[in-house]
SEMAR-644684 format. One line per 3 residues: their letters; for each residue z, x, y of N, C-alpha, C. Coordinates in steps of 0.001 Angstrom, whole numbers, plus 500000, padded with zeros to 6 digits. Each point is the difference from the previous one (the first is absolute). Layout:
BEGIN
a = Z:X:Y:Z:X:Y:Z:X:Y ~ ... $
***
This chain:
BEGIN
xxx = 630736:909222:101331:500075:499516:498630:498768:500453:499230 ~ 500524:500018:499041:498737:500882:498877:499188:498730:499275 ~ 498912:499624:499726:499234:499307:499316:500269:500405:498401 $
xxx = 500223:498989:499096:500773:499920:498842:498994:499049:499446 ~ 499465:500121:498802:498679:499422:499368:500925:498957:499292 ~ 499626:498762:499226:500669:498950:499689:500416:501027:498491 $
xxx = 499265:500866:499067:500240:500052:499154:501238:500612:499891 ~ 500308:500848:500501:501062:500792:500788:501574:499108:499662 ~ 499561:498677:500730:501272:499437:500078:500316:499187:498681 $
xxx = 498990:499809:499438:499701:498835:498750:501006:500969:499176 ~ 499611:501328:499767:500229:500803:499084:501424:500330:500242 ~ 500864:500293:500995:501288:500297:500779:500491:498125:499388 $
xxx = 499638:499118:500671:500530:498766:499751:500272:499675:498311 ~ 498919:500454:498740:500246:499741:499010:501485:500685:499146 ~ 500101:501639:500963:501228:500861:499346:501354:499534:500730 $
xxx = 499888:498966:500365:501040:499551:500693:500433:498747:499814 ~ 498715:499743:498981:500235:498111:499095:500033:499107:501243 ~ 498814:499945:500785:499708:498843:500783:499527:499408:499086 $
xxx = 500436:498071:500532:499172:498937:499360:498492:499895:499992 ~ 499655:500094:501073:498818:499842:500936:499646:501118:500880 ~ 498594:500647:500221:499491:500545:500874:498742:499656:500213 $
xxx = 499431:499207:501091:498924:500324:500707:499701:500253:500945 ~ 498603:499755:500784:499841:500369:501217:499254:498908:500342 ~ 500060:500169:501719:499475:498588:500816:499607:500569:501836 $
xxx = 499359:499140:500734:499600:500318:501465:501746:500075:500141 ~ 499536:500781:501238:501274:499526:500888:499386:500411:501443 ~ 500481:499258:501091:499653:500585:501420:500731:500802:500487 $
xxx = 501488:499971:499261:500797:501074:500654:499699:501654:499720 ~ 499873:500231:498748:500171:500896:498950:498692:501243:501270 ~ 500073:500669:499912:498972:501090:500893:498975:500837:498878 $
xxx = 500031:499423:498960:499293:499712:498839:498503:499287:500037 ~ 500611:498744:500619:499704:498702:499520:500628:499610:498744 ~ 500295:500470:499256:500508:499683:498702:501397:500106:499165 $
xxx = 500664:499156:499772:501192:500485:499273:500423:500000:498169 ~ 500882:500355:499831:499887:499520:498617:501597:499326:500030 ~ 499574:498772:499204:501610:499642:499929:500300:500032:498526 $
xxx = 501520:500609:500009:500437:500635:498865:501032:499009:500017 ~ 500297:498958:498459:501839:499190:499859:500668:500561:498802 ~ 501153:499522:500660:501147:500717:498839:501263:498739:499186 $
xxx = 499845:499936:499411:500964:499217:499751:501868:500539:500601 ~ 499946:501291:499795:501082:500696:500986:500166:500712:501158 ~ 500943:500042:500552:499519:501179:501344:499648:500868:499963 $
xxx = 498933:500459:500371:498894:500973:499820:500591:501585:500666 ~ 501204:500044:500040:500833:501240:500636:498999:501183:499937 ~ 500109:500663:498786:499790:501396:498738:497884:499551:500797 $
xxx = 499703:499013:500128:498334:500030:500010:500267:500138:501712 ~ 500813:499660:500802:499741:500242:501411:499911:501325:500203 ~ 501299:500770:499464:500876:501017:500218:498161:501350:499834 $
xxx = 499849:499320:498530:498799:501414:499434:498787:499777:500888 ~ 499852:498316:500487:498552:500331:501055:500533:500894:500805 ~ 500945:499619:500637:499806:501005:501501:500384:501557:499947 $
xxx = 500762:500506:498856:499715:501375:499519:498525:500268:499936 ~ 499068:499305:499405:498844:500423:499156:498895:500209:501426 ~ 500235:498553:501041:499164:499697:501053:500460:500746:501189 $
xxx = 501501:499707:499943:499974:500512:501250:500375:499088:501041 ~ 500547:498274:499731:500050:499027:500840:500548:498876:499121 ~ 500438:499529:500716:501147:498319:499567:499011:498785:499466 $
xxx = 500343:499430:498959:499841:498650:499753:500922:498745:500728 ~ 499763:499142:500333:500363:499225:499963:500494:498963:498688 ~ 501011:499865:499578:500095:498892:498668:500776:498700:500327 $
xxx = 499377:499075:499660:500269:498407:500356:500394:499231:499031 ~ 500712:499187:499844:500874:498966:499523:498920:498631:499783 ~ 499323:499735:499243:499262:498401:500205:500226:499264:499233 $
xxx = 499150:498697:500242:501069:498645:499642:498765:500135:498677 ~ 498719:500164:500173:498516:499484:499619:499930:501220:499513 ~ 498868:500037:498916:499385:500940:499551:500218:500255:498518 $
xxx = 498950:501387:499215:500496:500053:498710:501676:500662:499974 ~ 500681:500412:500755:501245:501148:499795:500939:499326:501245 ~ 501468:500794:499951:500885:499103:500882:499565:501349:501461 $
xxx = 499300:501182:499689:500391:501196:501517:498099:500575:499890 ~ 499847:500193:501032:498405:500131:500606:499763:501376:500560 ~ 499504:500766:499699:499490:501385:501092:498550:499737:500657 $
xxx = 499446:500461:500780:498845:499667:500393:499916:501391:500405 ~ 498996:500616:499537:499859:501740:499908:498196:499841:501082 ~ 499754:501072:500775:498744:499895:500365:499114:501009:499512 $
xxx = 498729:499407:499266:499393:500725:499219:498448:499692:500504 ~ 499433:500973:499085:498939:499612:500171:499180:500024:498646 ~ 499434:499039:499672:499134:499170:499115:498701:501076:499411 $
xxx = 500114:499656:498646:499260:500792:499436:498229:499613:500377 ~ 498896:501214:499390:498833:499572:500379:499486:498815:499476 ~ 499106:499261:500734:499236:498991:498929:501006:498577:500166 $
xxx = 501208:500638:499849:501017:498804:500083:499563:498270:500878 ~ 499471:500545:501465:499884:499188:500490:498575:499954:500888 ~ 499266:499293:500843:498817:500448:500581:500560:499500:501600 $
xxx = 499959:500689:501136:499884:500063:501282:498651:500128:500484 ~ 499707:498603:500831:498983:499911:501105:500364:500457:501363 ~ 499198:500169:500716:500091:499763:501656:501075:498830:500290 $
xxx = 500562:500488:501129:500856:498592:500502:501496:500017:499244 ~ 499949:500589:498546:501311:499843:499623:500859:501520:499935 ~ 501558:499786:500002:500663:501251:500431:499704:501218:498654 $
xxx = 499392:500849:501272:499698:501308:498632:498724:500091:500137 ~ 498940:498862:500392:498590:500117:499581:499010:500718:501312 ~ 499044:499964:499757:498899:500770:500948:498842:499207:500867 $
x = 500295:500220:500944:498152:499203:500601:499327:500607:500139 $
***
């Protein structure tokens, strides 16, 4: 999988009229980081063009919670400055 910068997806998520895009930890993501993208509709036409563009599948989810009724969780990685990593936490240095 290719490392995909958050702006990347923000910008893909806006031409596709997501409600919502941000980004957050995740432990799964091989990132560390994902961005979650909602839609008020099924996000078909936004699955279909990631994995042309990337090269690999989204997952899209159905939820009860949140700002939108369908969820992508894309793995990205976080712009500079964005956040600060110490020692001890995933990503950081001793």
């Amino acid at each position: 999988m290719r490392s995909v910068p958050f702006e990347f997806v923000s910008g893909l998520a806006t031409e596709f009229s997501a409600v919502e895009c941000c980004w957050r930890e995740s432990e799964r993501s091989f990132t560390g980081y994902v961005a979650e993208v909602w839609f008020a509709q099924l996000p078909s036409a936004f699955a279909a063009k990631w994995a042309a563009v990337v090269g690999y599948q989204v997952r899209v989810r159905c939820v009860s919670a949140g700002p939108a009724r369908f969820a992508v969780s894309v793995p990205v990685t976080v712009p500079q400055g964005s956040i600060r990593l110490s020692g001890g936490q995933r990503g950081g240095r001793v």
